[in-house]
C-alpha positions as a Markdown table, in Angstrom:
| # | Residue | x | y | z |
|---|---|---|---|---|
| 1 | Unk | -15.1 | 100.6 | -69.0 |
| 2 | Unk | -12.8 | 97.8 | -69.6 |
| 3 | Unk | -13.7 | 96.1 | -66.3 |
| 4 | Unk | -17.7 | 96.4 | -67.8 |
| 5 | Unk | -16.0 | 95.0 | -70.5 |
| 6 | Unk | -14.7 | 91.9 | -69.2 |
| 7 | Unk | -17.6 | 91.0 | -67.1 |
| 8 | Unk | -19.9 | 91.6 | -70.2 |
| 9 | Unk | -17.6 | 89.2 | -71.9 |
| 10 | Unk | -17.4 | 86.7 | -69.2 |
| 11 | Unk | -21.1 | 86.9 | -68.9 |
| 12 | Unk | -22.0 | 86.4 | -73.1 |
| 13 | Unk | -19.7 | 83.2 | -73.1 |
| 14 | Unk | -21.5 | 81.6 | -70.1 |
| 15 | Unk | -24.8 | 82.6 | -71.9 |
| 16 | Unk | -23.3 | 80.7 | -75.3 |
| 17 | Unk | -21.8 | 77.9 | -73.0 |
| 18 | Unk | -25.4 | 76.9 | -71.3 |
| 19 | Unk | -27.2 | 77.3 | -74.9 |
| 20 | Unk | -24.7 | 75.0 | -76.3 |
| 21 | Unk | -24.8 | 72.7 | -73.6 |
| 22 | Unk | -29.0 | 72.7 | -73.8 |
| 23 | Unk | -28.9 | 72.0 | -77.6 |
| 24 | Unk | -26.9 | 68.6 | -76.3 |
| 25 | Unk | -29.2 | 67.9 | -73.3 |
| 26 | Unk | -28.0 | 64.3 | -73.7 |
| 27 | Unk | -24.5 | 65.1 | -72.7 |
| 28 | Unk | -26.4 | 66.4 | -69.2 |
| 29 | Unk | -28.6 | 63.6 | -68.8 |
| 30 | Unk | -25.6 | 61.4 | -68.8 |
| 31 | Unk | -23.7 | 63.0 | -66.1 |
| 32 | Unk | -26.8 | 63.1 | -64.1 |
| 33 | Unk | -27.8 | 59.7 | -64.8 |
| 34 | Unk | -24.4 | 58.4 | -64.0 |
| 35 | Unk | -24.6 | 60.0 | -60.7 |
| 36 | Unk | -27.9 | 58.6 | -60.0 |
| 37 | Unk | -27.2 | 54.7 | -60.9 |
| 38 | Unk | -23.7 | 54.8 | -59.0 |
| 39 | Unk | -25.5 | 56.4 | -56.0 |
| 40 | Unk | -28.8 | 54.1 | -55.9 |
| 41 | Unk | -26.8 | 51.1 | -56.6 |
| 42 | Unk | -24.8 | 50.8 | -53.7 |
| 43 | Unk | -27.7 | 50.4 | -51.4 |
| 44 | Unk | -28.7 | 47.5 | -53.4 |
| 45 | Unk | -25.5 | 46.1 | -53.0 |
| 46 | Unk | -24.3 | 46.9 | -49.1 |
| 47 | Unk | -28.1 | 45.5 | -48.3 |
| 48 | Unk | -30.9 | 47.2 | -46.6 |
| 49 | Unk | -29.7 | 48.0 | -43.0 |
| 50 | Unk | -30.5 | 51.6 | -42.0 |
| 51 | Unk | -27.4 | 51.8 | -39.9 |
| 52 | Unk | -25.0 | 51.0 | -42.5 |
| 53 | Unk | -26.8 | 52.7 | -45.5 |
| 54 | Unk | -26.8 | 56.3 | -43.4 |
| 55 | Unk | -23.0 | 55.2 | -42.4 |
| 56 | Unk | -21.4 | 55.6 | -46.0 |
| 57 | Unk | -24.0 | 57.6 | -47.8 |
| 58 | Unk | -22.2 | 60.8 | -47.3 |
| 59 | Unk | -18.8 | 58.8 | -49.0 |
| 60 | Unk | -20.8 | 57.5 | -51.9 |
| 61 | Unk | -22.8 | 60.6 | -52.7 |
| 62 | Unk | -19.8 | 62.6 | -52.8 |
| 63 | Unk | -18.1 | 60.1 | -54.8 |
| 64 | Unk | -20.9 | 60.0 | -57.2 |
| 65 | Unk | -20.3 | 63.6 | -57.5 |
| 66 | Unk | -16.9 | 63.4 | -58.1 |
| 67 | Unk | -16.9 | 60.8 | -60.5 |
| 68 | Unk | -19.8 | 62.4 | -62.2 |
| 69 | Unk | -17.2 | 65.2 | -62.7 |
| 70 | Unk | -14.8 | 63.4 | -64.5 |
| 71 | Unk | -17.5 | 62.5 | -67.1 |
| 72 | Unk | -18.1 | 66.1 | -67.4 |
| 73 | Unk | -14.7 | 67.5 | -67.8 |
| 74 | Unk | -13.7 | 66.4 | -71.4 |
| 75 | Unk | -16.1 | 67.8 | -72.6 |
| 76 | Unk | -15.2 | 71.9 | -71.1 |
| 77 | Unk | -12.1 | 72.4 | -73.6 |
| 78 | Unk | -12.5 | 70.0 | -76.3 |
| 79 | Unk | -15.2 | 71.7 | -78.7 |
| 80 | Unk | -13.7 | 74.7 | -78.1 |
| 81 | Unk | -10.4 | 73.9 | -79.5 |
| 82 | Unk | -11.5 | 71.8 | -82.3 |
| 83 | Unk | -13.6 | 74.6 | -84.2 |
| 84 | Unk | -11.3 | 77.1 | -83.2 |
| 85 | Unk | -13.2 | 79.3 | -80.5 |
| 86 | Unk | -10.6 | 78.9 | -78.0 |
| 87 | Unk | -8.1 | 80.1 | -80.4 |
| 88 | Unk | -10.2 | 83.5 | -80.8 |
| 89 | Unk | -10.5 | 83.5 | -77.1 |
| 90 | Unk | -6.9 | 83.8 | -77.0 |
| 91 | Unk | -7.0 | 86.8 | -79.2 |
| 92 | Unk | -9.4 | 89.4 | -77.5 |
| 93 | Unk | -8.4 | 91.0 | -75.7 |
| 94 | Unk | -9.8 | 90.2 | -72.6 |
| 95 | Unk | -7.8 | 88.6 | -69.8 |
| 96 | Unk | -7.5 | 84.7 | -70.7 |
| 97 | Unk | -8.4 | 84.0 | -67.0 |
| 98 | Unk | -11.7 | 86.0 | -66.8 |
| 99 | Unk | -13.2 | 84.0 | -69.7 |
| 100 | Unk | -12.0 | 80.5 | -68.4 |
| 101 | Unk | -13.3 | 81.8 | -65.4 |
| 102 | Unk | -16.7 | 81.8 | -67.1 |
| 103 | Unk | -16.4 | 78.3 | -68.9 |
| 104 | Unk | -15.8 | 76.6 | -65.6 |
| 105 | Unk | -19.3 | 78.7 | -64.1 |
| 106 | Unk | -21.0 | 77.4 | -67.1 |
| 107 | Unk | -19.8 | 74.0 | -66.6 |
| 108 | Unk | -20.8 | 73.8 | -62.7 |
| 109 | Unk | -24.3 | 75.2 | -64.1 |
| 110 | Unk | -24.7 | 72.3 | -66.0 |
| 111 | Unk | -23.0 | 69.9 | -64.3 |
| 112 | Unk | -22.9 | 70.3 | -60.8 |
| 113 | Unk | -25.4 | 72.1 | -59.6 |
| 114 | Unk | -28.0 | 69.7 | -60.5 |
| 115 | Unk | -25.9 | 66.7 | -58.6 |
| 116 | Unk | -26.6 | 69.5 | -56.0 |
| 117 | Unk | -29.9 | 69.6 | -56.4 |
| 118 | Unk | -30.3 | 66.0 | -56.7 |
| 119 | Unk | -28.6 | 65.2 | -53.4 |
| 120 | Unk | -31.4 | 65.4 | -50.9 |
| 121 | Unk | -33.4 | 62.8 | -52.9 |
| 122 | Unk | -30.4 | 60.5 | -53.1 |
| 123 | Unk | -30.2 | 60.9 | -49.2 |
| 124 | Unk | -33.6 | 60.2 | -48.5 |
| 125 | Unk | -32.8 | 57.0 | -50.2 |
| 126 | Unk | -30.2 | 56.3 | -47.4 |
| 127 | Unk | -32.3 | 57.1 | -44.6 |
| 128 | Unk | -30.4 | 60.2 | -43.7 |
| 129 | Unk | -31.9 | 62.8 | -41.0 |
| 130 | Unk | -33.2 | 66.4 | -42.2 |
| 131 | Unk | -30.2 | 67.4 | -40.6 |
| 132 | Unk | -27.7 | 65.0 | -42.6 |
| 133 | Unk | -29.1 | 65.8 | -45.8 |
| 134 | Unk | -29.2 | 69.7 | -45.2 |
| 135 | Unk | -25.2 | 69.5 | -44.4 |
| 136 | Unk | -25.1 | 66.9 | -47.0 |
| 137 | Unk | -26.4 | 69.4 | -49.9 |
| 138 | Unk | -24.4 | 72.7 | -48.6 |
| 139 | Unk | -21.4 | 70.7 | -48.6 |
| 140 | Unk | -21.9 | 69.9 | -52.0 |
| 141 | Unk | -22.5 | 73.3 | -52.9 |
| 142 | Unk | -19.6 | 74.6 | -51.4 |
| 143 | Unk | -17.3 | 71.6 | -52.8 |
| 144 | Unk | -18.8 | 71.2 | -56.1 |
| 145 | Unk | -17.4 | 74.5 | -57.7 |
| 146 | Unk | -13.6 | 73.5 | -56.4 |
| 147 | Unk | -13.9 | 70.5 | -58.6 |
| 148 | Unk | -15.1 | 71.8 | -61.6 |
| 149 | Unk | -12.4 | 75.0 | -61.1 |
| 150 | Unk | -9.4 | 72.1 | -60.3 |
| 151 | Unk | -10.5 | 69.6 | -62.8 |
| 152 | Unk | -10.2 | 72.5 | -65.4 |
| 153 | Unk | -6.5 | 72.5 | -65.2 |
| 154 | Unk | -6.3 | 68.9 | -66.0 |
| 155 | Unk | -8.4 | 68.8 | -68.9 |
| 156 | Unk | -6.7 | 72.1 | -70.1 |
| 157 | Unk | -3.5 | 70.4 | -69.7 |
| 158 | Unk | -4.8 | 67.4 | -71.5 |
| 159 | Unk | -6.2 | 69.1 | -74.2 |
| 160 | Unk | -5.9 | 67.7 | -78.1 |
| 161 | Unk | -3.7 | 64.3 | -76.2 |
| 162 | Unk | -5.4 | 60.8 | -77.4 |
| 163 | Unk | -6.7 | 58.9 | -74.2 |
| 164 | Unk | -6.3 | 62.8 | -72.6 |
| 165 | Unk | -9.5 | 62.2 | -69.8 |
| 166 | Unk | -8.3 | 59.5 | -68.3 |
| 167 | Unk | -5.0 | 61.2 | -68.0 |
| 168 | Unk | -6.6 | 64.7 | -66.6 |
| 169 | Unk | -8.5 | 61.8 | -64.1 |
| 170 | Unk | -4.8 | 60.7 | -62.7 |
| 171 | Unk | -3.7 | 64.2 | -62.5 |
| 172 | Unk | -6.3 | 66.3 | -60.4 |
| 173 | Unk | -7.7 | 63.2 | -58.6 |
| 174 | Unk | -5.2 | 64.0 | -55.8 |
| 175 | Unk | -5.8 | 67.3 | -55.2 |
| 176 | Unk | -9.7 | 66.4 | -55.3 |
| 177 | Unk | -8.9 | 63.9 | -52.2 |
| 178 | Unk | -9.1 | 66.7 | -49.5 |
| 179 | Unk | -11.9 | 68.1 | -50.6 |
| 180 | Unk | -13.9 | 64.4 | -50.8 |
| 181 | Unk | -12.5 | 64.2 | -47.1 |
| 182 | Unk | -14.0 | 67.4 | -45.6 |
| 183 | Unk | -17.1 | 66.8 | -47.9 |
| 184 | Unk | -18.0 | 63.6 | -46.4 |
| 185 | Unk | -15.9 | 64.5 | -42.7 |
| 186 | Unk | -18.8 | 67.6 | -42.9 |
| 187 | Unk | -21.7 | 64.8 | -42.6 |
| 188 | Unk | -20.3 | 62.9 | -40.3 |
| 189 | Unk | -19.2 | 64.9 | -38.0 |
| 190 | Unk | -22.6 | 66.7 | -37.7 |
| 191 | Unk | -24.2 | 63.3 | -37.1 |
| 192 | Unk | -21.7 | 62.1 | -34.4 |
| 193 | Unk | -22.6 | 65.6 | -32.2 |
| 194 | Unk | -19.3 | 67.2 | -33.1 |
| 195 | Unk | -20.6 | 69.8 | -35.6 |
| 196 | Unk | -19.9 | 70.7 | -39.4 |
| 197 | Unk | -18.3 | 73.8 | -39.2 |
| 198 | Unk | -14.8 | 72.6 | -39.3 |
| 199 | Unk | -15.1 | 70.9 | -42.5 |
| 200 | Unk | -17.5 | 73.3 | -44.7 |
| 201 | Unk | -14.9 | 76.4 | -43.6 |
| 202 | Unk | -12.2 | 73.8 | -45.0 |
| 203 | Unk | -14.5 | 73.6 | -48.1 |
| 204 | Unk | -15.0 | 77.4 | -48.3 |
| 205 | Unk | -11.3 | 78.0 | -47.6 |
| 206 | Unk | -10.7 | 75.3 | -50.9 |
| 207 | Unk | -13.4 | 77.3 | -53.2 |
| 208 | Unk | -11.3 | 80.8 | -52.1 |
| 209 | Unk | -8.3 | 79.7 | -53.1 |
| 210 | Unk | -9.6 | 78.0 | -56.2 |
| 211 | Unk | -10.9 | 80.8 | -58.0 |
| 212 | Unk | -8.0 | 83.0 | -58.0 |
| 213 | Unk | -5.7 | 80.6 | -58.9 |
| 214 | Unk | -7.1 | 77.5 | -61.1 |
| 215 | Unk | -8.5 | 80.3 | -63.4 |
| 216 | Unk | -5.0 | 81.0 | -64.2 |
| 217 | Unk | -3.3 | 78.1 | -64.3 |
| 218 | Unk | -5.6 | 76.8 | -66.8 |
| 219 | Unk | -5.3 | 79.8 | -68.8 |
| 220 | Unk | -1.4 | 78.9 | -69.1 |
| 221 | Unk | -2.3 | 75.4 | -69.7 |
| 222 | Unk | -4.6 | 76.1 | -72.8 |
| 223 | Unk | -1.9 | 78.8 | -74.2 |
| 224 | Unk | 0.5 | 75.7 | -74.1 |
| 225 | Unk | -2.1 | 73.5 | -75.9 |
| 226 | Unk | -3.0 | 75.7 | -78.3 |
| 227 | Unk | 0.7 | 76.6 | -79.1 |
């Protein structure tokens, strides 16, 4: 009963979460609109050569993605804890974790599963193969989630501090360096003949131990803040 109880819980605040996040559609089209101009304008930049464009369009579409989730993050907390919802969160009692659990799903919803989606239009752009763009989109699906579940300890952390994003930016950026490596490593790798497989079980192995553990840790971090 209690476990029916939790995931009912979990479930009602992802459900509030998206409804919120749809009565601000503008804080989406941002993020997605960031990601698009940052992607599209490097071709425009580097210059039209096929070779070079499908050489660092896995780099720049996963950087797009990770910058895109920076925009993103400030926001996951920071209403929250200003009308006083996290506060109440803190008082069911349901484990902390569980429900931060569900406000970092409802924040990949909405924020990276359309870069997701987006990905193999932004590809095309670069000239990339079926192939490329394929690997290119299931990398982003598997790496995706590990930076919404990691960037929620740093804005957690952050929480209620002036100039607090670009703060959370300095502290999670290194721990989302590895998986920006294997992301990008995944693409080319499959176009230089060795195969993807090394580098998307890296990203699944990341998303694994994310979910356990960043859960919790932000948990701790938003008793702290709210303390």
């Amino acid at each position: 009963m209690m476990q029916g109880g939790v995931a009912g819980a979990v479930f009602g605040l992802i459900q509030r979460d998206l409804l919120l996040t749809w009565r601000r559609r503008a804080d989406i089209a941002t993020t997605l609109l960031f990601f698009v101009i940052v992607a599209t304008l490097f071709p425009l930049g580097v210059g039209p050569e096929p070779a070079v464009l499908r050489t660092i369009a896995p780099g720049v579409l996963w950087i797009a993605a990770l910058l895109s989730c920076f925009l993103s993050l400030g926001r996951l907390f920071a209403t929250d804890y200003q009308d006083g919802t996290l506060e109440q969160m803190l008082l069911t009692p349901h484990p902390l974790a569980a429900l931060v659990l569900g406000k970092i799903a409802a924040h990949w919803l909405v924020s990276g599963l359309p870069v997701v989606v987006l990905s193999p239009l932004i590809g095309l752009q670069f000239g990339l193969s079926g192939g490329a763009i394929a690997i290119l989109t299931f990398s982003l699906l598997l790496g995706t989630p590990t930076l919404s579940l990691v960037g929620s300890i740093g804005a957690a952390l952050t929480l209620g501090i002036r100039g607090g994003n670009l703060l959370s930016a300095l502290l999670v950026l290194p721990l989302f360096v590895p998986v920006l490596i294997f992301g990008a490593g995944a693409v080319a790798s499959s176009e230089s003949g060795m195969g993807a497989e090394g580098h998307l079980s890296l990203l699944g192995a990341c998303v694994v131990l994310a979910i356990p553990f960043a859960p919790w840790a932000t948990a701790a971090a938003l008793r702290i803040a709210v303390e």
